[in-house]
PDB file of N, CA, C and O in Angstrom:
ATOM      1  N   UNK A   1      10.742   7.182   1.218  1.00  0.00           N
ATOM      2  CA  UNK A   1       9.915   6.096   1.735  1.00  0.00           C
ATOM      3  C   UNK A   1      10.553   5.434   2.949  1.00  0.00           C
ATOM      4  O   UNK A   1       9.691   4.980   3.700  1.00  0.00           O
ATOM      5  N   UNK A   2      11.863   5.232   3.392  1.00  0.00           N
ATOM      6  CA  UNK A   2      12.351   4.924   4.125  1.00  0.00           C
ATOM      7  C   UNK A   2      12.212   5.289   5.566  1.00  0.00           C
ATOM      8  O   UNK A   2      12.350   4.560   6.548  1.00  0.00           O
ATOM      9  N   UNK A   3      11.880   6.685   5.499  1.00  0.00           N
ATOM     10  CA  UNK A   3      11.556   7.117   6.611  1.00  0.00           C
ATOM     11  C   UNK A   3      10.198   7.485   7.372  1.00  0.00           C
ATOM     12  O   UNK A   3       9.809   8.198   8.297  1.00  0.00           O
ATOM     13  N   UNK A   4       9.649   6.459   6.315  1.00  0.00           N
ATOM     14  CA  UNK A   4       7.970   6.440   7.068  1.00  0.00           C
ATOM     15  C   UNK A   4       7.778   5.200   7.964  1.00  0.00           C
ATOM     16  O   UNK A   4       8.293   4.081   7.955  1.00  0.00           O
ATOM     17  N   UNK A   5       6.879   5.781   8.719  1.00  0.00           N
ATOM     18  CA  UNK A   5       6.725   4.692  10.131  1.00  0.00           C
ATOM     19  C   UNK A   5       5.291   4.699  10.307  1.00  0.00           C
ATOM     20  O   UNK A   5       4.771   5.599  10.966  1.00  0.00           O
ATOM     21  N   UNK A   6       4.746   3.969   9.889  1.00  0.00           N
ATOM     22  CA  UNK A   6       3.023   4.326  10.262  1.00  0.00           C
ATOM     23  C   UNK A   6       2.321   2.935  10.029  1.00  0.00           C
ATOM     24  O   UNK A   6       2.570   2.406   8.946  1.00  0.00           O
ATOM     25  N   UNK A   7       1.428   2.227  10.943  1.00  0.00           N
ATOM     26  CA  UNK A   7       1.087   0.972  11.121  1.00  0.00           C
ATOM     27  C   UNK A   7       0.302   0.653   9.929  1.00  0.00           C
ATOM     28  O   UNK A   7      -0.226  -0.460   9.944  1.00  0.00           O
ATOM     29  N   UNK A   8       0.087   1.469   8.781  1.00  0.00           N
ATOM     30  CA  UNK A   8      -0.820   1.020   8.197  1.00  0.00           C
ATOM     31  C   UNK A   8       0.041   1.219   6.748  1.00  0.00           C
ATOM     32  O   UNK A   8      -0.717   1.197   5.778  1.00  0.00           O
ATOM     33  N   UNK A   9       1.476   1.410   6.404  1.00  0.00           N
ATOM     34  CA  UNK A   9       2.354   1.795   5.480  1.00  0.00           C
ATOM     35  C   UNK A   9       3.838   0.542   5.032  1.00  0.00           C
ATOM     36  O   UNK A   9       4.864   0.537   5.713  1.00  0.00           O
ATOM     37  N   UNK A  10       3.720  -0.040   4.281  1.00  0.00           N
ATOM     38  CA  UNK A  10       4.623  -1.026   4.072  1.00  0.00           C
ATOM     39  C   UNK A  10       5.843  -0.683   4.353  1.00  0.00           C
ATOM     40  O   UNK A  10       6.372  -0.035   3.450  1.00  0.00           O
ATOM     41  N   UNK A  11       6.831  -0.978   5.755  1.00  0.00           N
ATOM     42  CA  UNK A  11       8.175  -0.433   5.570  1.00  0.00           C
ATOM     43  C   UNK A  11       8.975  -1.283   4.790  1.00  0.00           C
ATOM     44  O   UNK A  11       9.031  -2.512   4.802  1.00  0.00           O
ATOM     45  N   UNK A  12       9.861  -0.101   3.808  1.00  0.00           N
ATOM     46  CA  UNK A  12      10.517  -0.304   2.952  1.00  0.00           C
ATOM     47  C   UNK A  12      11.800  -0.569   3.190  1.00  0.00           C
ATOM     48  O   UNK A  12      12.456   0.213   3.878  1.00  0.00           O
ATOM     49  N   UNK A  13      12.324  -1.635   2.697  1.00  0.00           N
ATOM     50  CA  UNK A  13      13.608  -2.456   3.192  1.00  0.00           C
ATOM     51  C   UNK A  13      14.724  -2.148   2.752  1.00  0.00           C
ATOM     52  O   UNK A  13      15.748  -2.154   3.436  1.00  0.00           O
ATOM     53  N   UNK A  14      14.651  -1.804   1.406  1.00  0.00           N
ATOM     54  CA  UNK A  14      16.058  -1.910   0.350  1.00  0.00           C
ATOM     55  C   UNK A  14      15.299  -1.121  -1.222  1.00  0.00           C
ATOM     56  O   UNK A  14      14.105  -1.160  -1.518  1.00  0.00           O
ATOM     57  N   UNK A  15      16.510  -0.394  -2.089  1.00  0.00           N
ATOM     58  CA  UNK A  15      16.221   0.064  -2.391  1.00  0.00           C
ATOM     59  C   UNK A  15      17.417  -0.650  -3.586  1.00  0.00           C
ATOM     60  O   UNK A  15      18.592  -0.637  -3.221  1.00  0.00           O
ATOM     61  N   UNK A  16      17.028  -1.374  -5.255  1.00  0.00           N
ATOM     62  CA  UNK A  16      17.837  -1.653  -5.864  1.00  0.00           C
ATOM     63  C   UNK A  16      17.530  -0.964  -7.120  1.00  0.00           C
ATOM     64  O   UNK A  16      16.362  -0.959  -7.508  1.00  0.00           O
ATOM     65  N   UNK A  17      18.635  -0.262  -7.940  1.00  0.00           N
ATOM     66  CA  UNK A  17      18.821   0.457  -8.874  1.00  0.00           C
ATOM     67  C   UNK A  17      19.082  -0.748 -10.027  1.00  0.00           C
ATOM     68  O   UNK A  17      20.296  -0.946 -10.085  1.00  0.00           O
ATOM     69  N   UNK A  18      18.545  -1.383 -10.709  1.00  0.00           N
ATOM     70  CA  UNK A  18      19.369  -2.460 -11.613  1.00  0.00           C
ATOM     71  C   UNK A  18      19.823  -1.161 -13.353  1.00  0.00           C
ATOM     72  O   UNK A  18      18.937  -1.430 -14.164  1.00  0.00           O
ATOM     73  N   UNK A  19      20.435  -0.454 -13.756  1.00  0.00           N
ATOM     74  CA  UNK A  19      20.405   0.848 -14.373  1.00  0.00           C
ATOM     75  C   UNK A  19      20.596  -0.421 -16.406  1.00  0.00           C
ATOM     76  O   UNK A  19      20.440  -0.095 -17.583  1.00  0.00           O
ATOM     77  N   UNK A  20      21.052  -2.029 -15.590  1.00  0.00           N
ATOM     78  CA  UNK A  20      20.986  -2.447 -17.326  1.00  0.00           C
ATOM     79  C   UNK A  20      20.145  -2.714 -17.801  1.00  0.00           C
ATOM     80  O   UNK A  20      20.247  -2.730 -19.028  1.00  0.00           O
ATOM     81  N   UNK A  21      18.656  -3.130 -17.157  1.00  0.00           N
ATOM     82  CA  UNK A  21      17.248  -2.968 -17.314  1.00  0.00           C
ATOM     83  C   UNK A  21      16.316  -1.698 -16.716  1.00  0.00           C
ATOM     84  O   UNK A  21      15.089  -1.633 -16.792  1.00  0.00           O
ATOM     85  N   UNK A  22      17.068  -0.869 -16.201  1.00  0.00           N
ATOM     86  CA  UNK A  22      16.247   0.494 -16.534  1.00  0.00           C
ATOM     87  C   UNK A  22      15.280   0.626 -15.633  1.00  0.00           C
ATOM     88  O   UNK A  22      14.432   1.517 -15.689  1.00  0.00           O
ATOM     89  N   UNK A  23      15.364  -0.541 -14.449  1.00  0.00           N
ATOM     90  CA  UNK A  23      14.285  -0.817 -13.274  1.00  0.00           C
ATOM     91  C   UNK A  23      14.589  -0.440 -12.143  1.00  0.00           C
ATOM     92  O   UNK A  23      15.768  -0.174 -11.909  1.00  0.00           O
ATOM     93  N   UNK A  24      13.894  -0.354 -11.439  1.00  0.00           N
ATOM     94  CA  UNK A  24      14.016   0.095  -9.946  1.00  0.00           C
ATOM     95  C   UNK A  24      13.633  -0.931  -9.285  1.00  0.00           C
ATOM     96  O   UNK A  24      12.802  -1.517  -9.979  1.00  0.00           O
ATOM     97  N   UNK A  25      13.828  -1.569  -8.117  1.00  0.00           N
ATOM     98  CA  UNK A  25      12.919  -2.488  -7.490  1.00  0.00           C
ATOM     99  C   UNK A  25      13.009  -1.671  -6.094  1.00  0.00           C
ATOM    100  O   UNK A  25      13.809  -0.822  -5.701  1.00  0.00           O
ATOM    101  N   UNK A  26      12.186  -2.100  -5.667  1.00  0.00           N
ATOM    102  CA  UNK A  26      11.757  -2.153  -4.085  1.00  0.00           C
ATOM    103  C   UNK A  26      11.558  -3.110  -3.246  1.00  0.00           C
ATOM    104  O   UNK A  26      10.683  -3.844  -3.703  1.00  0.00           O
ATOM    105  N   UNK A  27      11.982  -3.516  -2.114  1.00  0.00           N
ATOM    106  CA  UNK A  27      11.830  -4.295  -1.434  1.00  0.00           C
ATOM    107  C   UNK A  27      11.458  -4.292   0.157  1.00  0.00           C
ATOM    108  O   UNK A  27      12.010  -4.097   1.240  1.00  0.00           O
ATOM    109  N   UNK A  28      10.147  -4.638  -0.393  1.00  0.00           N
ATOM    110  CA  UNK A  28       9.147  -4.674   0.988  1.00  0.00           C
ATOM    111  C   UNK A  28       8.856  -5.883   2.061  1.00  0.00           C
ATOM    112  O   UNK A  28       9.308  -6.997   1.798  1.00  0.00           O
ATOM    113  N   UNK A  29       8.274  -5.722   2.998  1.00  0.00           N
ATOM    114  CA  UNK A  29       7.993  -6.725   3.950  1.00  0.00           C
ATOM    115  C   UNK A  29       6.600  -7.426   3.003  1.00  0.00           C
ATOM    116  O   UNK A  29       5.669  -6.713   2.627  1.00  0.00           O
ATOM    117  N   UNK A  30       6.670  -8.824   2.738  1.00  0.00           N
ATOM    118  CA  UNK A  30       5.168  -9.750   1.867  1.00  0.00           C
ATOM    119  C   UNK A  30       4.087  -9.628   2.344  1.00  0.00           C
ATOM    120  O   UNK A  30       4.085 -10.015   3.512  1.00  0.00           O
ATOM    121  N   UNK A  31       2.864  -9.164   1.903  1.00  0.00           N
ATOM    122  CA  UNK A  31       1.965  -8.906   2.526  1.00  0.00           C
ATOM    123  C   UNK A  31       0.755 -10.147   1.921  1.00  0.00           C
ATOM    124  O   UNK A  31       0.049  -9.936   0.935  1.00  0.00           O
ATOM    125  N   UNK A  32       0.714 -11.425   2.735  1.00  0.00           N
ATOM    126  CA  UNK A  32       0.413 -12.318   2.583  1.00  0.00           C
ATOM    127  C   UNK A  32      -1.569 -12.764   1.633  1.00  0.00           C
ATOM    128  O   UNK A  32      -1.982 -13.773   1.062  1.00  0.00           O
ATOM    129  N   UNK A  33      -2.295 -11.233   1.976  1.00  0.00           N
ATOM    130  CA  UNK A  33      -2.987 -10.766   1.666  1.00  0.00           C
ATOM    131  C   UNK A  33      -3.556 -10.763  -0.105  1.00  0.00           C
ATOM    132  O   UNK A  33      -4.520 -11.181  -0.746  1.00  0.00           O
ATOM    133  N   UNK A  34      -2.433 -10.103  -0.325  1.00  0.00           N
ATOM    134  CA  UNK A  34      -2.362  -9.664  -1.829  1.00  0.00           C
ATOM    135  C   UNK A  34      -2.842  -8.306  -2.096  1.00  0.00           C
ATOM    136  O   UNK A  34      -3.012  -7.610  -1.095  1.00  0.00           O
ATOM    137  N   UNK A  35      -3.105  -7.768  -3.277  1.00  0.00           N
ATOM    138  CA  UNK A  35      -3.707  -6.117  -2.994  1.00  0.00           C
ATOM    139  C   UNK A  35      -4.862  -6.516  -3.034  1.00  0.00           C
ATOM    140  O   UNK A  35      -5.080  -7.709  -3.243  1.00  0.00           O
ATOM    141  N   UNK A  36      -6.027  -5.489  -2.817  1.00  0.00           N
ATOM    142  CA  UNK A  36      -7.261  -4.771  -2.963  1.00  0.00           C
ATOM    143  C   UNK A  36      -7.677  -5.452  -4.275  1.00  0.00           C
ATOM    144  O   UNK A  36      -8.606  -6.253  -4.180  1.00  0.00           O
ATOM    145  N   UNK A  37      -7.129  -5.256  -5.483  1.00  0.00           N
ATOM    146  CA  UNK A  37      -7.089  -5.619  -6.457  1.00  0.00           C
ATOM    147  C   UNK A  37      -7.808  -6.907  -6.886  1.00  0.00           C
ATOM    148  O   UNK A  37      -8.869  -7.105  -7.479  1.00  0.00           O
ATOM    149  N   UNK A  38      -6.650  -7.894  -6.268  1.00  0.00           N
ATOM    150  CA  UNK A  38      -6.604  -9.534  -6.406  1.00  0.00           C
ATOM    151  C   UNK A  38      -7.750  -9.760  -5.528  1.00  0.00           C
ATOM    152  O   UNK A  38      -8.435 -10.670  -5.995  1.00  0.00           O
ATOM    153  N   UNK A  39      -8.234  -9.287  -4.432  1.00  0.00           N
ATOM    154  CA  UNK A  39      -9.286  -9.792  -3.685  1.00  0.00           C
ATOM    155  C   UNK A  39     -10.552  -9.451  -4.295  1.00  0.00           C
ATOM    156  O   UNK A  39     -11.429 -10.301  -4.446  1.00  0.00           O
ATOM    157  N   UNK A  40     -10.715  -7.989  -4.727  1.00  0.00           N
ATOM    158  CA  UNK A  40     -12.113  -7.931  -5.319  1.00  0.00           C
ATOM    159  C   UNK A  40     -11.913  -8.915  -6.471  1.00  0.00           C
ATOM    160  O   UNK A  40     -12.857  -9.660  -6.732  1.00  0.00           O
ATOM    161  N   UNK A  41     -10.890  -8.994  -7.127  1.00  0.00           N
ATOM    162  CA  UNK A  41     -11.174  -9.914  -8.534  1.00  0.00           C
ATOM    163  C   UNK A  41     -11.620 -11.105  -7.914  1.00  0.00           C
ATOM    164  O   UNK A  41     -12.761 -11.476  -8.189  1.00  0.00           O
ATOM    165  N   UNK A  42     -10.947 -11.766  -7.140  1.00  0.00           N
ATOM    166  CA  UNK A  42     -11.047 -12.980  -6.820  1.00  0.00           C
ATOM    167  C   UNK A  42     -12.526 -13.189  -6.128  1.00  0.00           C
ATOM    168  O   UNK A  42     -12.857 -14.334  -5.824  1.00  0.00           O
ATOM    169  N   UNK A  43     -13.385 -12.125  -5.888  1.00  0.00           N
ATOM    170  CA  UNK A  43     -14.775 -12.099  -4.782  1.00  0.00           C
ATOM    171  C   UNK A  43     -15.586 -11.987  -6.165  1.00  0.00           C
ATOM    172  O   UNK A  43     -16.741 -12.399  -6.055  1.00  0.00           O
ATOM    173  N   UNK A  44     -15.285 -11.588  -7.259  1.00  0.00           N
ATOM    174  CA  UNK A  44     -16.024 -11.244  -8.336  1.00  0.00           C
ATOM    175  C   UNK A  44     -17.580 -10.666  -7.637  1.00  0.00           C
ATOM    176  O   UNK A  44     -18.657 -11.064  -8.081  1.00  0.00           O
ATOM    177  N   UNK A  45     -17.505  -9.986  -6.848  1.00  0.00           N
ATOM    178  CA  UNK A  45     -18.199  -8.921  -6.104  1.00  0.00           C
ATOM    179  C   UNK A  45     -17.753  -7.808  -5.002  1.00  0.00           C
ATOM    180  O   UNK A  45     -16.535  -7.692  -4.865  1.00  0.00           O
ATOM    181  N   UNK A  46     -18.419  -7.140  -4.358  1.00  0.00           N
ATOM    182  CA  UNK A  46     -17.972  -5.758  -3.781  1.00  0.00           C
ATOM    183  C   UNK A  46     -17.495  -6.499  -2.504  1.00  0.00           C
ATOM    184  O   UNK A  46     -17.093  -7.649  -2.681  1.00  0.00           O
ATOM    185  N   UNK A  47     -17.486  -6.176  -1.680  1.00  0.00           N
ATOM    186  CA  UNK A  47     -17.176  -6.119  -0.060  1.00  0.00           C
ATOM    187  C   UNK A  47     -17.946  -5.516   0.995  1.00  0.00           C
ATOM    188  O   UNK A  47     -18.375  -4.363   1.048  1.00  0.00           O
ATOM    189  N   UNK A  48     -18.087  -6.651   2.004  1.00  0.00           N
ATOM    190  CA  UNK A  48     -19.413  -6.185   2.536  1.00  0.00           C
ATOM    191  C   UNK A  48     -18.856  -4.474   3.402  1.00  0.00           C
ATOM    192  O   UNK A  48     -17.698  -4.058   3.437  1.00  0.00           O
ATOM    193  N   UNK A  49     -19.806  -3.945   3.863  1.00  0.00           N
ATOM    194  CA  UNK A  49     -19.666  -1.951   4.774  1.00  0.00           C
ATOM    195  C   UNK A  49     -18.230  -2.493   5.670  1.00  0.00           C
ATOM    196  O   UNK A  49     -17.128  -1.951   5.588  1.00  0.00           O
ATOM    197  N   UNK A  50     -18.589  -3.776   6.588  1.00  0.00           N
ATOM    198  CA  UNK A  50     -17.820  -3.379   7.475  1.00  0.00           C
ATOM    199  C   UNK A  50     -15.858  -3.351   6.998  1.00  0.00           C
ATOM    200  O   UNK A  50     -14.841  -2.734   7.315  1.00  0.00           O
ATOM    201  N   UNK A  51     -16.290  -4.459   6.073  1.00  0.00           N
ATOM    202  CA  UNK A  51     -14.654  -4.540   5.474  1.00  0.00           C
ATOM    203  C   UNK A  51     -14.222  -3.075   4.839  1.00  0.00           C
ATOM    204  O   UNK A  51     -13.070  -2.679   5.016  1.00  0.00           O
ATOM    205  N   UNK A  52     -15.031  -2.401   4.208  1.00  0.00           N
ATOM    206  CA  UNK A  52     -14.904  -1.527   3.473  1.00  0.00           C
ATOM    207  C   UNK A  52     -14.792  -0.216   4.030  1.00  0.00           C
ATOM    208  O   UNK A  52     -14.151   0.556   3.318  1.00  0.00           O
ATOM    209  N   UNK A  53     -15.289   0.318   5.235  1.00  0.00           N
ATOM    210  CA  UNK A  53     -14.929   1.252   6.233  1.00  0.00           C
ATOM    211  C   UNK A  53     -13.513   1.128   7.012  1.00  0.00           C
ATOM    212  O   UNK A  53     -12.736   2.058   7.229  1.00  0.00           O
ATOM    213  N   UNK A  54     -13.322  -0.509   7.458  1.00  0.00           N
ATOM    214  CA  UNK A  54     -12.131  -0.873   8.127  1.00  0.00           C
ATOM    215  C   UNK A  54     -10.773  -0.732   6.762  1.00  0.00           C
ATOM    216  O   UNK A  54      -9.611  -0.583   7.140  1.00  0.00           O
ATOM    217  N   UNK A  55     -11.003  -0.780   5.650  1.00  0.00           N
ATOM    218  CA  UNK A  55      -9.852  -0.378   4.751  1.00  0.00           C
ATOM    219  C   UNK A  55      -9.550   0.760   4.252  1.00  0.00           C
ATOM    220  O   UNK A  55      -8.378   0.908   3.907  1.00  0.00           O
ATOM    221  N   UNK A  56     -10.455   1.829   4.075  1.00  0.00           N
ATOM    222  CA  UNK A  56     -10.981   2.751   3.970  1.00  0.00           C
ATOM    223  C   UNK A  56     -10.916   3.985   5.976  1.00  0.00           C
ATOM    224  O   UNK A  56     -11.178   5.183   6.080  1.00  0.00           O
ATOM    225  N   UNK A  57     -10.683   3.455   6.599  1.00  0.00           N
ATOM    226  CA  UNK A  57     -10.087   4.458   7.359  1.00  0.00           C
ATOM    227  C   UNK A  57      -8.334   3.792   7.926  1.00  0.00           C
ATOM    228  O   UNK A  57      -7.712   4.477   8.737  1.00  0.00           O
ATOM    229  N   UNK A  58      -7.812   2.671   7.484  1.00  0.00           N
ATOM    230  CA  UNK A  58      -6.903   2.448   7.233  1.00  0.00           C
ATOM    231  C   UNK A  58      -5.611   3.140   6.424  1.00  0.00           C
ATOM    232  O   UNK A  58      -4.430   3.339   6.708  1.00  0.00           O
ATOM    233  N   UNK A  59      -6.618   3.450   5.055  1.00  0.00           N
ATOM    234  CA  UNK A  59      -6.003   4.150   3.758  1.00  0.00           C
ATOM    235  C   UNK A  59      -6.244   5.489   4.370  1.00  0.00           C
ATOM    236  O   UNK A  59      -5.194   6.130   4.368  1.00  0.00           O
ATOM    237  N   UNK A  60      -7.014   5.997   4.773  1.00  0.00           N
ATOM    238  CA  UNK A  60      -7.338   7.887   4.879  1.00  0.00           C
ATOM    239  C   UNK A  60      -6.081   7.718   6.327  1.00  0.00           C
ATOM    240  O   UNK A  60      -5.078   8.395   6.102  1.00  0.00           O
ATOM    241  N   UNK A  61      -6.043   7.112   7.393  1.00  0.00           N
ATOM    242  CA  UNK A  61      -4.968   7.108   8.318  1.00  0.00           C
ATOM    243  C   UNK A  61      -3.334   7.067   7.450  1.00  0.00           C
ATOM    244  O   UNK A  61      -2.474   7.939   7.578  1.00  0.00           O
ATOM    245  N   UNK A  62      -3.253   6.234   6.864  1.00  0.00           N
ATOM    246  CA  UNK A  62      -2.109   6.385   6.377  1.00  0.00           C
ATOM    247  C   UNK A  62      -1.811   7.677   4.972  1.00  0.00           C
ATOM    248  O   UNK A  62      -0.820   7.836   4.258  1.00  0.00           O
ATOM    249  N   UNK A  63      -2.732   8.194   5.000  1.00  0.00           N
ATOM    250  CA  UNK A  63      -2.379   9.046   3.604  1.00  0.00           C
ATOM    251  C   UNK A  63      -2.652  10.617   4.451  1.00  0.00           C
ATOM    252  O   UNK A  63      -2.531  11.706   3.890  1.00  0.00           O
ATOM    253  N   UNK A  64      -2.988  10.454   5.703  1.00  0.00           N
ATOM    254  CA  UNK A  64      -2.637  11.656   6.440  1.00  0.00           C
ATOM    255  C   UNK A  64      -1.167  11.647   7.031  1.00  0.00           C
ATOM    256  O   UNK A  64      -0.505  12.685   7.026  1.00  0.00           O
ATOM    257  N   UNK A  65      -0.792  10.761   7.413  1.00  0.00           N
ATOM    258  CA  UNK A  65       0.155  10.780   8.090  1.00  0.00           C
ATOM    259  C   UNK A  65       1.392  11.035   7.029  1.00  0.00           C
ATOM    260  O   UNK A  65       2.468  11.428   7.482  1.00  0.00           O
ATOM    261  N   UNK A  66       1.217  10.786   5.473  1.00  0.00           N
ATOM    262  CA  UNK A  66       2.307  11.131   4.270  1.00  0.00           C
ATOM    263  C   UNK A  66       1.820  12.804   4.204  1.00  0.00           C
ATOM    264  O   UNK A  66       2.588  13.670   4.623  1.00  0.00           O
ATOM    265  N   UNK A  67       0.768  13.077   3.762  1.00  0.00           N
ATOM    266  CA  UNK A  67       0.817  14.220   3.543  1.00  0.00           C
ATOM    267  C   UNK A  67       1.179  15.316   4.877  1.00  0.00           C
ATOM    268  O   UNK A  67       2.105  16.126   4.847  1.00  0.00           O
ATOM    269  N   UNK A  68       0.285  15.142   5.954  1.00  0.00           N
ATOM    270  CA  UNK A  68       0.479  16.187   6.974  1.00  0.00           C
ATOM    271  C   UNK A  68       1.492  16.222   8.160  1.00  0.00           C
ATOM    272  O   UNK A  68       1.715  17.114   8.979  1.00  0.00           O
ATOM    273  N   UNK A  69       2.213  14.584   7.955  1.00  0.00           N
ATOM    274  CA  UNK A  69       3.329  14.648   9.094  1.00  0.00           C
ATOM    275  C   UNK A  69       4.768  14.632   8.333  1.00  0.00           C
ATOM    276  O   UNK A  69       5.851  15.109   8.675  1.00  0.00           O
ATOM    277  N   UNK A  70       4.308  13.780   6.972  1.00  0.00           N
ATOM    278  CA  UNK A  70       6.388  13.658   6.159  1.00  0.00           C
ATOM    279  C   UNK A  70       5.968  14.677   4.747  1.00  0.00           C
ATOM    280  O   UNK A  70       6.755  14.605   3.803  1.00  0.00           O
ATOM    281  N   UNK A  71       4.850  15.536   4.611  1.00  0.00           N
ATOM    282  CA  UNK A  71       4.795  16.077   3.538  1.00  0.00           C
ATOM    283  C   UNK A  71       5.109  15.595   2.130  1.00  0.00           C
ATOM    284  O   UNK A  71       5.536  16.203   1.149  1.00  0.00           O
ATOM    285  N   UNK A  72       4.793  14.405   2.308  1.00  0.00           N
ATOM    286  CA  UNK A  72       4.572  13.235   1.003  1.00  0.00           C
ATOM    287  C   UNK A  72       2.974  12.941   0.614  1.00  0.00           C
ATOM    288  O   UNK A  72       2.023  12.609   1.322  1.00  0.00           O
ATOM    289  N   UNK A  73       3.107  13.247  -1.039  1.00  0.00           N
ATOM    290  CA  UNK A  73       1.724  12.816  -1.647  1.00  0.00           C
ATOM    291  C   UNK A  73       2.413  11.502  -2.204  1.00  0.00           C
ATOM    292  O   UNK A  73       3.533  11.385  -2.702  1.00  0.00           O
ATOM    293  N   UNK A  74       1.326  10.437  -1.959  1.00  0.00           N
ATOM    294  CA  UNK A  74       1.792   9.259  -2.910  1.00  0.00           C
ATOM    295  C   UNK A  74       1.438   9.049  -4.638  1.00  0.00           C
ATOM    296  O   UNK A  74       1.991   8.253  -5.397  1.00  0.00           O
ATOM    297  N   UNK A  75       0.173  10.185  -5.016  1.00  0.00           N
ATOM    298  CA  UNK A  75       0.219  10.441  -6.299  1.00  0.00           C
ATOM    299  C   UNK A  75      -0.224   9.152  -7.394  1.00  0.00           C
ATOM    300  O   UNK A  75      -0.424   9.276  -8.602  1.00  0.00           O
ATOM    301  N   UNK A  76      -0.315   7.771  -6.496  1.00  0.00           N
ATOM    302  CA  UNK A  76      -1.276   6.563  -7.351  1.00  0.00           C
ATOM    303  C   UNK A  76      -1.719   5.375  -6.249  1.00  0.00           C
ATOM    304  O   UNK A  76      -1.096   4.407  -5.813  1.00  0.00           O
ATOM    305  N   UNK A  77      -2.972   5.843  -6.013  1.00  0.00           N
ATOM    306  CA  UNK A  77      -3.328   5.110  -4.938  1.00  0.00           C
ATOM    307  C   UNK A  77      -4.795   4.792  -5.806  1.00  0.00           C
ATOM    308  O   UNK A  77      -5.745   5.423  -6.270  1.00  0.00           O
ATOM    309  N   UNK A  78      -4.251   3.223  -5.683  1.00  0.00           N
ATOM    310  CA  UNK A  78      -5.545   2.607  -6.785  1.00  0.00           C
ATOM    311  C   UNK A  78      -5.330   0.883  -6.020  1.00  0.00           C
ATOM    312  O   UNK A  78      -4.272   0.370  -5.656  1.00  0.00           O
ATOM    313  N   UNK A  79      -6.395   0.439  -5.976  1.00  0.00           N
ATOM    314  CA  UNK A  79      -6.571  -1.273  -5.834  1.00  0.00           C
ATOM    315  C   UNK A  79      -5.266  -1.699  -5.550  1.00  0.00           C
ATOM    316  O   UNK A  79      -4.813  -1.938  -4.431  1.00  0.00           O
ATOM    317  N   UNK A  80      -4.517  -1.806  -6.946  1.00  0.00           N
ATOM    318  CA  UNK A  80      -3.650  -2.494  -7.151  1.00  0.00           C
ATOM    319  C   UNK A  80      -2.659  -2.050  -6.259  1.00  0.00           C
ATOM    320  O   UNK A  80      -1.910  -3.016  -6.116  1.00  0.00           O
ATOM    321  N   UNK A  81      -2.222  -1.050  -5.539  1.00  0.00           N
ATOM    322  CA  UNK A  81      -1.299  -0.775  -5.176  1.00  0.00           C
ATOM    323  C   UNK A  81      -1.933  -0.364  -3.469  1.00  0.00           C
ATOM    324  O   UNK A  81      -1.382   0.668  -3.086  1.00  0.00           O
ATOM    325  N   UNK A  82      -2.853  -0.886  -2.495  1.00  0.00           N
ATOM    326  CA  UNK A  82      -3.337  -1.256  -1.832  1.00  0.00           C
ATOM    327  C   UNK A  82      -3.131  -2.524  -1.208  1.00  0.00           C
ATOM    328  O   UNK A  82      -4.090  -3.290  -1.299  1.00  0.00           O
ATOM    329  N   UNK A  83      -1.651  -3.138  -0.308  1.00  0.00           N
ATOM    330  CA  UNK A  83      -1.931  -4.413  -0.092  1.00  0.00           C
ATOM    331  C   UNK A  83      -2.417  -4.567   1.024  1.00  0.00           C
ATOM    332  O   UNK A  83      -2.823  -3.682   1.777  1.00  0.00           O
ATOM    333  N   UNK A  84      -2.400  -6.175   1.268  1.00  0.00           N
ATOM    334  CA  UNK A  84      -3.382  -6.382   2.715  1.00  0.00           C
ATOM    335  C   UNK A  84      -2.686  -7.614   3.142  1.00  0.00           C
ATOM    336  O   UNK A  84      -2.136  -8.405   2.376  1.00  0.00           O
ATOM    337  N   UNK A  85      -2.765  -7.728   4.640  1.00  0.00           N
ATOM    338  CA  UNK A  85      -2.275  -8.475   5.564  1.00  0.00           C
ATOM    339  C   UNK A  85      -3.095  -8.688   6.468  1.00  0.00           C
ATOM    340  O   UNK A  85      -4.149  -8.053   6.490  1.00  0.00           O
ATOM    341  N   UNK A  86      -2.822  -9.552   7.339  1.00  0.00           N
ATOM    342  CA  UNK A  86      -3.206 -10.296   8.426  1.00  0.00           C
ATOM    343  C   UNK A  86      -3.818  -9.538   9.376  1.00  0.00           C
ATOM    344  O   UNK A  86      -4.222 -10.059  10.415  1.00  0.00           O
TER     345      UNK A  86
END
C-alpha cells in the first residue's frame, strides 16, 4: 500500500504491528468526509446520478490503477471502506 500514488487512493502513512492485541493498524491521512457508508446512513436515502457517477468513476479510476498499473486487487470494496473528502 505504500507505494500507491493515485489521486483518488488514501496514502498510507505508517504501518503499526501491536502483536499483544493481535492488531494491525494503519495510519492514514483523515478523510473529513466519513465513508460511503455513514453518508448514505445519515441521507437515509440514495444519492442523487450526479454524486453517484462522480464516486463511481472515482472508485473504477482508482481500482484500475491497483489492478493494471501496481497489480493489486483490493479484494473488499464495500461502502464502508469507501471514504470521502473535500
Amino acid at each position: 500500500m505504500t507505494r500507491l500514488s493515485h489521486k483518488n487512493i488514501i496514502q498510507l502513512n505508517e504501518i503499526i504491528d501491536d502483536p499483544s492485541s493481535k492488531k494491525v493498524y494503519l495510519v492514514m491521512r483523515l478523510c473529513e468526509g466519513g465513508s460511503l457508508a455513514q453518508v448514505l446512513e445519515a441521507r437515509g436515502s440514495g444519492l442523487d446520478e450526479a454524486k453517484v457517477k462522480h464516486y463511481f468513476r472515482g472508485l473504477v479510476s482508482a481500482i484500475h490503477y491497483c489492478l493494471k498499473v501496481q497489480q493489486i486487487s483490493h479484494r473488499d470494496i464495500k461502502p464502508e471502506n469507501i471514504m470521502l473528502d473535500d
